[in-house]
N, CA, C and O of each residue as an XYZ file, in Angstrom:
288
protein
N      86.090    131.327     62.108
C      85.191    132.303     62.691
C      85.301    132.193     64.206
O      85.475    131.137     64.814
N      85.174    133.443     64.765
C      85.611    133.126     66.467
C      83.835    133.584     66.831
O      82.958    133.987     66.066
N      83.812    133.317     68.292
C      82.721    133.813     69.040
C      81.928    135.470     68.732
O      80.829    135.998     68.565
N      83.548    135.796     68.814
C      83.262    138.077     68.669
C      82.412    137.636     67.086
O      81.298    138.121     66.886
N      82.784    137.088     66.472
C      82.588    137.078     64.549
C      80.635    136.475     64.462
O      79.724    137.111     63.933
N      80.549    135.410     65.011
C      79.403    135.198     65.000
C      78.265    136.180     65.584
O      77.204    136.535     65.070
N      78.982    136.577     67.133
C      77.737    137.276     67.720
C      77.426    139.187     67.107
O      76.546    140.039     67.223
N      78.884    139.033     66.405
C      78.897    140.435     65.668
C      77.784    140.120     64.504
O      76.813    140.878     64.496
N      77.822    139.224     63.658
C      76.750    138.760     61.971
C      75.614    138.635     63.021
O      74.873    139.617     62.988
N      75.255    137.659     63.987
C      74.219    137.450     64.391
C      73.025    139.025     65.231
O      71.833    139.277     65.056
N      73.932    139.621     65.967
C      73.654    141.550     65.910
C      73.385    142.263     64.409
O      72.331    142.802     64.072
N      74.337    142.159     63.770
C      73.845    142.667     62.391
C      72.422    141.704     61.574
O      71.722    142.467     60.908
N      71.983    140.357     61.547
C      71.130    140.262     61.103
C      70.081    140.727     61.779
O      69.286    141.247     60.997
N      69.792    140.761     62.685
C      68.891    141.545     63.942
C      68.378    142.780     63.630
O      67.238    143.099     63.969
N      68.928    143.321     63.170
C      69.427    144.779     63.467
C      68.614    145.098     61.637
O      67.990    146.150     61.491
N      68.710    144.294     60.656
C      67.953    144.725     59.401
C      66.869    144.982     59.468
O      66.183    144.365     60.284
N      66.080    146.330     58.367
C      64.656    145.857     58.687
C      64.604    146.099     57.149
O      65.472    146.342     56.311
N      62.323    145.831     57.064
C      61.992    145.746     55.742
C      62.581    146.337     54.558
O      62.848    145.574     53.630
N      62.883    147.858     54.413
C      63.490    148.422     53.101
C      64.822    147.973     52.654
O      65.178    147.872     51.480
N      65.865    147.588     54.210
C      66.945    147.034     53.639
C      66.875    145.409     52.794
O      67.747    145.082     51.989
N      65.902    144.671     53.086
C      65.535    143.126     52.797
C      64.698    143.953     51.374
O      65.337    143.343     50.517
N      64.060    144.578     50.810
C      63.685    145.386     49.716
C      64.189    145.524     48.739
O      63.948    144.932     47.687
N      65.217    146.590     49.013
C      66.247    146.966     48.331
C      67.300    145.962     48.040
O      67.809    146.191     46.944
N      67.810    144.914     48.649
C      68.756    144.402     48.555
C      68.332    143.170     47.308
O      69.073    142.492     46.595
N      66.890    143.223     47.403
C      66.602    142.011     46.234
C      65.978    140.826     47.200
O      65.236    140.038     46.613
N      66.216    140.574     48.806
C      66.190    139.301     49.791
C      64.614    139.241     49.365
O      64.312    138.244     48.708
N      63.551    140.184     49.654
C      62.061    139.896     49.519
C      61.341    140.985     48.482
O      61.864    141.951     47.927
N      60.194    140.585     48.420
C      59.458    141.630     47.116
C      58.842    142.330     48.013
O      58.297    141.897     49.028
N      58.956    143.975     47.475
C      58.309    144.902     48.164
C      56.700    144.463     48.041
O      56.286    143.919     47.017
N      55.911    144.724     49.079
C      54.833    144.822     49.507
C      54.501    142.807     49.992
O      53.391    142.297     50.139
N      55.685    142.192     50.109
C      55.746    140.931     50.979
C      55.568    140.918     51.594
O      56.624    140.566     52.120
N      54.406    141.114     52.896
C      54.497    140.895     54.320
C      54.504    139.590     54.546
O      54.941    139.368     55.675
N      54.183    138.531     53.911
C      54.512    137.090     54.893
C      55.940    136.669     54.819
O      56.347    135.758     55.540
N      56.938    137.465     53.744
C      58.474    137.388     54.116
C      59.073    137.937     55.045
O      60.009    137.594     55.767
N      58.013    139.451     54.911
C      59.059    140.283     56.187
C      58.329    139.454     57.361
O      59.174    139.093     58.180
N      57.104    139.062     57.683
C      56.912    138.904     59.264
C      57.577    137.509     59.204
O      58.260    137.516     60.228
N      57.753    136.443     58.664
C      58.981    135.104     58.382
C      60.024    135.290     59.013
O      60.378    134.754     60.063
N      61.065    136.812     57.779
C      62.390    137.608     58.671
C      61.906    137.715     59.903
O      62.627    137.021     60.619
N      60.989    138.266     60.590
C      61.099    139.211     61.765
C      60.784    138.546     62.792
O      60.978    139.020     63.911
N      60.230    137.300     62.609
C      59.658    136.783     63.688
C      61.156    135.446     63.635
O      60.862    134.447     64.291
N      62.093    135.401     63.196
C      63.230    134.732     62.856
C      64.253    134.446     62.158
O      64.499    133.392     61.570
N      65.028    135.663     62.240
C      66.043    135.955     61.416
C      66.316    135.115     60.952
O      65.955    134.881     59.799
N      67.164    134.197     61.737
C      68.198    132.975     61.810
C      67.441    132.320     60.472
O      67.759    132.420     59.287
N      66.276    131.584     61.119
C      65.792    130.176     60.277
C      65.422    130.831     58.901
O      65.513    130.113     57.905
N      64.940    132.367     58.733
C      65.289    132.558     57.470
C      66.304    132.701     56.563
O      66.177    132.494     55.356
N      67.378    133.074     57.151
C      68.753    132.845     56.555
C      69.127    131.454     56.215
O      69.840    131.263     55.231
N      68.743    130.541     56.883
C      68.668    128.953     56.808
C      68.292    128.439     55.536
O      68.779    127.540     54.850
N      66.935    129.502     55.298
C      66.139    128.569     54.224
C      66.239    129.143     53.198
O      65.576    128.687     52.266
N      67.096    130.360     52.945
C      66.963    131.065     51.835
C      67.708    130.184     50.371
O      68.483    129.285     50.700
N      67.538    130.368     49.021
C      67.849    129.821     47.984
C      69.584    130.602     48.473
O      69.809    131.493     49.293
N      70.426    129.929     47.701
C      71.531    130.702     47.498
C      72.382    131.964     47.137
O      73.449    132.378     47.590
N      71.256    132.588     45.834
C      70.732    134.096     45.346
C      71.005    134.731     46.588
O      71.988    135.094     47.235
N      69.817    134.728     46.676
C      69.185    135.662     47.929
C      70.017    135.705     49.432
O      70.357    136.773     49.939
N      70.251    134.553     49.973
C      71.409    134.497     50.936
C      72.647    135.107     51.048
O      73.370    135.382     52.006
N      72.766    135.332     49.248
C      74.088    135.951     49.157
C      73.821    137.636     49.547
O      74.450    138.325     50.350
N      72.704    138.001     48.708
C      72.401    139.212     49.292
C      72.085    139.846     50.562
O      72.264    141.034     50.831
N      71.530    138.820     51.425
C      71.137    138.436     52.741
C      72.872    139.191     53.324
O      73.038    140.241     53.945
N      74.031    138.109     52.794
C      75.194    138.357     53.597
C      75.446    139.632     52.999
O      76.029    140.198     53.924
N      75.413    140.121     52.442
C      76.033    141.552     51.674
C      75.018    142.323     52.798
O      75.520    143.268     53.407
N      74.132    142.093     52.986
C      73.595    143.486     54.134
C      74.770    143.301     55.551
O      75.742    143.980     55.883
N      74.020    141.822     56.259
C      75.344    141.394     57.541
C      75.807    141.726     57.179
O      75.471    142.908     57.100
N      77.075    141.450     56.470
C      78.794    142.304     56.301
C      78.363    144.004     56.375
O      79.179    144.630     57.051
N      77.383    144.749     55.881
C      77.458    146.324     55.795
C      77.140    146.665     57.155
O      77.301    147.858     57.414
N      76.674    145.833     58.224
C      75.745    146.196     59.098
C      77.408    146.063     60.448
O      77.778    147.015     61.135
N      78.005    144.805     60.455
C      78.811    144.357     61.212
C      79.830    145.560     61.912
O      80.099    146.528     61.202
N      80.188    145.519     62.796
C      81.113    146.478     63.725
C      82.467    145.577     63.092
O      82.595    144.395     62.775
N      83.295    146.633     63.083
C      84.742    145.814     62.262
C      85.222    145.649     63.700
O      84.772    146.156     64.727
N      86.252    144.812     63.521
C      86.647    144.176     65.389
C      88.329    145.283     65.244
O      89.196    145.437     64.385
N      88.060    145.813     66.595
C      89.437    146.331     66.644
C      90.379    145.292     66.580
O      90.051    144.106     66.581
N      92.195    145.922     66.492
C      92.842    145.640     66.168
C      93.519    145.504     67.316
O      93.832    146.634     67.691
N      93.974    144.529     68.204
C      95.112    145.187     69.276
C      96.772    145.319     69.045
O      97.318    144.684     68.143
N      97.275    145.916     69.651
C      98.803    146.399     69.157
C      99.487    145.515     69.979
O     100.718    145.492     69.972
């Protein structure tokens, strides 16, 4: 993983909000002490998540991420 790779996932976890963490399975709709957990710290929730859920966690990052150009 280079620098561009991290600060690209670390922008995309940022960048989620409640319906996508919803939908994806990460928290139960009408959770507010998960979403304000997420929101008040992405990071350390990605940290603590079970494995399940993390995985789904990364399936949003990866949809969210800017693909890195290519140079010729």
């Amino acid at each position: 993983m280079t620098r561009h790779d991290l600060r690209n996932a670390l922008c995309a976890l940022n960048h989620i909000d409640r319906s996508d963490l919803v939908g994806a399975g990460v928290i139960e709709h009408g959770d507010g002490k998960a979403w304000q957990t997420f929101a008040s710290n992405p990071e350390r929730f990605f940290l603590r998540l079970d494995d399940e859920r993390a995985e789904k966690l990364w399936g949003l990052i990866e949809r969210q991420m800017v693909p890195r150009m290519v140079s010729a």
